[in-house]
Residue frames as qw, qx, qy, qz and C-alpha x, y, z in Angstrom:
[[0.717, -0.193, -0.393, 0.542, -6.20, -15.75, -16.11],
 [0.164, -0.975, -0.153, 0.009, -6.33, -12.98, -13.79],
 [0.567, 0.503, -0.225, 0.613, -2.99, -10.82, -14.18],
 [0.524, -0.738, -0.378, 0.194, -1.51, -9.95, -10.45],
 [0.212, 0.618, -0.297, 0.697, 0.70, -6.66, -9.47],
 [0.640, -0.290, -0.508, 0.498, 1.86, -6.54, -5.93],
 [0.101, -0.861, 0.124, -0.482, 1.58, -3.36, -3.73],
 [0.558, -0.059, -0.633, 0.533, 4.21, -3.57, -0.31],
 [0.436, -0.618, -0.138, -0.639, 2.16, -1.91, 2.65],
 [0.223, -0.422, 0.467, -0.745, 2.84, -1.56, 6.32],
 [0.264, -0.379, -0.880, -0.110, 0.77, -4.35, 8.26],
 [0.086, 0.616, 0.505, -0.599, -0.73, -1.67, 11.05],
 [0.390, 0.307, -0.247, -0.832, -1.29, 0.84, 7.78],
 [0.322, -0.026, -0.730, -0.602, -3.06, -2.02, 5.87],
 [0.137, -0.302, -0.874, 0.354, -4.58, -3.30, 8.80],
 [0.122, 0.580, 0.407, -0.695, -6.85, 0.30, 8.92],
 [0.106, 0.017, -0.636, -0.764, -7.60, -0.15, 5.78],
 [0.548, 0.214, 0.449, -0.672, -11.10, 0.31, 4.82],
 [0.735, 0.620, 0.275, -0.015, -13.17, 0.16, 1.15],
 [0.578, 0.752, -0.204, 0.241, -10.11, 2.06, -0.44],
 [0.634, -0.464, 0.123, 0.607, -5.95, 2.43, 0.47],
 [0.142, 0.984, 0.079, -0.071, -4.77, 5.73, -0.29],
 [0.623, 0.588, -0.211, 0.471, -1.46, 5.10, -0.55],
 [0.668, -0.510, -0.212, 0.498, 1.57, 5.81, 1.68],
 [0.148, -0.874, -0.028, 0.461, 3.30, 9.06, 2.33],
 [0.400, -0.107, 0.744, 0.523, 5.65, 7.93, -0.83],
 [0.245, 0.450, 0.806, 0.296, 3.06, 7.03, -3.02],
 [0.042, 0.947, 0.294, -0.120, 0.88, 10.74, -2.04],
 [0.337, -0.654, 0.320, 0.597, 4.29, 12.54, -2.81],
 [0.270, -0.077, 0.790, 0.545, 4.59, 10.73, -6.13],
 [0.373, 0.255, -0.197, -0.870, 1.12, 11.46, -7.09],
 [0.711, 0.254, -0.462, -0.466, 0.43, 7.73, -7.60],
 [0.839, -0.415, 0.336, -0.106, 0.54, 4.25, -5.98],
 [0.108, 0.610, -0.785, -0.028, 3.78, 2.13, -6.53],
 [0.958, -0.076, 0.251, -0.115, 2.92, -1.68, -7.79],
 [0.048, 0.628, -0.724, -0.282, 5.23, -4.24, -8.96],
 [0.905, 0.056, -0.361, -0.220, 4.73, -7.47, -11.00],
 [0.924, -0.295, 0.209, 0.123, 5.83, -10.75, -9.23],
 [0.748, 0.500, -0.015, 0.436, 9.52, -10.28, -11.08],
 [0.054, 0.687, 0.008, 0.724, 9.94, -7.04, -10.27],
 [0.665, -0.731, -0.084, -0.125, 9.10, -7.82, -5.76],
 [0.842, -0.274, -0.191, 0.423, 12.90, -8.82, -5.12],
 [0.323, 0.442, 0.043, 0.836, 14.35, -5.60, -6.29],
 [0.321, -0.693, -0.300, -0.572, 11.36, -3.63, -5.37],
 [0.816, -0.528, -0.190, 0.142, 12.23, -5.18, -1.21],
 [0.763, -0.172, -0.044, 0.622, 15.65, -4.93, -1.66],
 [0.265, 0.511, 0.080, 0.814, 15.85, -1.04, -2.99],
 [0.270, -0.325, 0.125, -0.898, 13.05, 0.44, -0.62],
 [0.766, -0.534, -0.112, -0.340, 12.02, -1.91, 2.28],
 [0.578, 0.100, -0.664, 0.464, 15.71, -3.53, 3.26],
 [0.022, -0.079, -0.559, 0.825, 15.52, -3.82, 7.31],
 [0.370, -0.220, -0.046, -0.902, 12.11, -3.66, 7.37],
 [0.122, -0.093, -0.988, -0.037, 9.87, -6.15, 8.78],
 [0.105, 0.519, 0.724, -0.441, 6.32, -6.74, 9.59],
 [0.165, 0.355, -0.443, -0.807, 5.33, -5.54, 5.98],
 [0.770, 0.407, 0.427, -0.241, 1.79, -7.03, 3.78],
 [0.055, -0.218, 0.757, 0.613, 2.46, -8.19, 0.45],
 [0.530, 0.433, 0.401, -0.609, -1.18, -7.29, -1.32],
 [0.251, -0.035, 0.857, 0.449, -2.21, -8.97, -4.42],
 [0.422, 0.605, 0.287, -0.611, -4.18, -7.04, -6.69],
 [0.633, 0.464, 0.580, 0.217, -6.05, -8.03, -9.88],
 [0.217, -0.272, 0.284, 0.894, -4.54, -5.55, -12.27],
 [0.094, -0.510, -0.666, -0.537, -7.80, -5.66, -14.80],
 [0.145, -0.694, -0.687, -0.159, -10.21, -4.53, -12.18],
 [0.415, -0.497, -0.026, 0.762, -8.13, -1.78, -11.84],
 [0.595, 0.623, 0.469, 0.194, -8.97, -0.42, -15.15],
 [0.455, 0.661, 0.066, 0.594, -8.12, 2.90, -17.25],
 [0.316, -0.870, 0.343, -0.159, -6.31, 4.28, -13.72],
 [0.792, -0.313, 0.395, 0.344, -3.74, 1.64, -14.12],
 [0.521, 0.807, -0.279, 0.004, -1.12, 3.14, -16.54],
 [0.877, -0.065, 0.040, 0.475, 2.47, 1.09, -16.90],
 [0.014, -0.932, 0.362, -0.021, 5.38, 4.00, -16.82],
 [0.654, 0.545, -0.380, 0.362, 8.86, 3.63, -17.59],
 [0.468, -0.878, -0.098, 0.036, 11.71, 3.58, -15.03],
 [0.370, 0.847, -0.380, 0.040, 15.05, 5.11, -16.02],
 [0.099, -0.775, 0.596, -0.186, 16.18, 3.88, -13.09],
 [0.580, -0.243, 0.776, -0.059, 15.27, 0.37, -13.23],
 [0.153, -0.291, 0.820, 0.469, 14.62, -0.40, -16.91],
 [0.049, -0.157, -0.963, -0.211, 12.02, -1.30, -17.00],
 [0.389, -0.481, -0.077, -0.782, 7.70, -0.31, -16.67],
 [0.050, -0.075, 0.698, -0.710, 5.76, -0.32, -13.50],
 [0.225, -0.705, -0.544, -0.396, 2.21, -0.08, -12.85],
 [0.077, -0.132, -0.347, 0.925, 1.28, 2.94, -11.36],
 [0.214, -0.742, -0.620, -0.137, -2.38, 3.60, -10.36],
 [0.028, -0.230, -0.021, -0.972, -3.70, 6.93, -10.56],
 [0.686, -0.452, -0.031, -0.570, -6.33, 6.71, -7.56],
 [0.568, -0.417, 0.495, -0.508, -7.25, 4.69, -4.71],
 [0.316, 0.236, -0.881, -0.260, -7.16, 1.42, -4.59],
 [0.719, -0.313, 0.007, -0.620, -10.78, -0.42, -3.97],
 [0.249, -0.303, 0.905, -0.162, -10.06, -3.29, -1.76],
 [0.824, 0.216, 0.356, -0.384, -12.83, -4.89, -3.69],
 [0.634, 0.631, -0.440, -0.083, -9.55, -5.66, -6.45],
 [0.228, -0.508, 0.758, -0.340, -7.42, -7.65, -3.57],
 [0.574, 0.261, -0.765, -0.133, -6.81, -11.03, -3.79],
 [0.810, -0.329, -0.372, 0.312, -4.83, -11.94, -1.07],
 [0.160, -0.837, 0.373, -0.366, -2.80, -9.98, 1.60],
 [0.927, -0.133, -0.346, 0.063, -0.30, -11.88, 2.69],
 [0.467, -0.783, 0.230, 0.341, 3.48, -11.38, 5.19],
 [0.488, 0.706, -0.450, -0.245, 5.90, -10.70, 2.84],
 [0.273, -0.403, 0.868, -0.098, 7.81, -13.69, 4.33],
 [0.678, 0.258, 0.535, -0.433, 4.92, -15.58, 4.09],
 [0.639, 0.715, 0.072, -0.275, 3.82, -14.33, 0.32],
 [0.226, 0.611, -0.742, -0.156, 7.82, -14.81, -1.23],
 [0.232, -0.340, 0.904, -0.113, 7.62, -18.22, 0.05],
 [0.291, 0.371, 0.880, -0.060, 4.36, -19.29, -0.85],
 [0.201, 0.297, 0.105, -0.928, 2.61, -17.17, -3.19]]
């Protein structure tokens, strides 16, 4: 069973995605992309997209991510993350979906 982690992404930024997504101005600040397991998406919305709209909800295989996926702690939420140290190859992407969309039907 493929294991999924969830990246939240702009639709015009994902939209100019090529072979790889570099990550948002966040994510290049932090040194790392910001995923979240399917648990972990209501928070994740509510903390640091509220009021947003027109947002992708990407579904990436978390294996074919390999030894640049590392899980970290967060003090502030308790719990680990995945945090990918590089690019992400859209050749790991599932599905890309609206977040509306993806909560409702994923």
């Amino acid at each position: 069973m493929t294991e999924l982690i969830f990246k939240i992404v702009p639709r015009t930024e994902w939209e100019s995605v090529g072979a790889e997504y570099h990550g948002s101005a966040h994510d290049k600040a932090d040194g790392f992309l910001h995923f979240s397991t399917a648990p972990q998406l209501p928070e994740t919305l509510r903390r640091y997209y509220a009021g947003q709209t027109d947002l992708m909800l990407v579904a990436v295989d978390a294996a074919a991510l390999g030894a640049a996926l590392k899980w970290e702690h967060s003090p502030s939420r308790g719990e680990d993350f995945p945090h990918l140290y590089g690019a992400l190859p859209t050749s790991a992407v599932i599905w890309a979906k609206p977040v509306t969309d993806a909560i409702v039907a994923p």
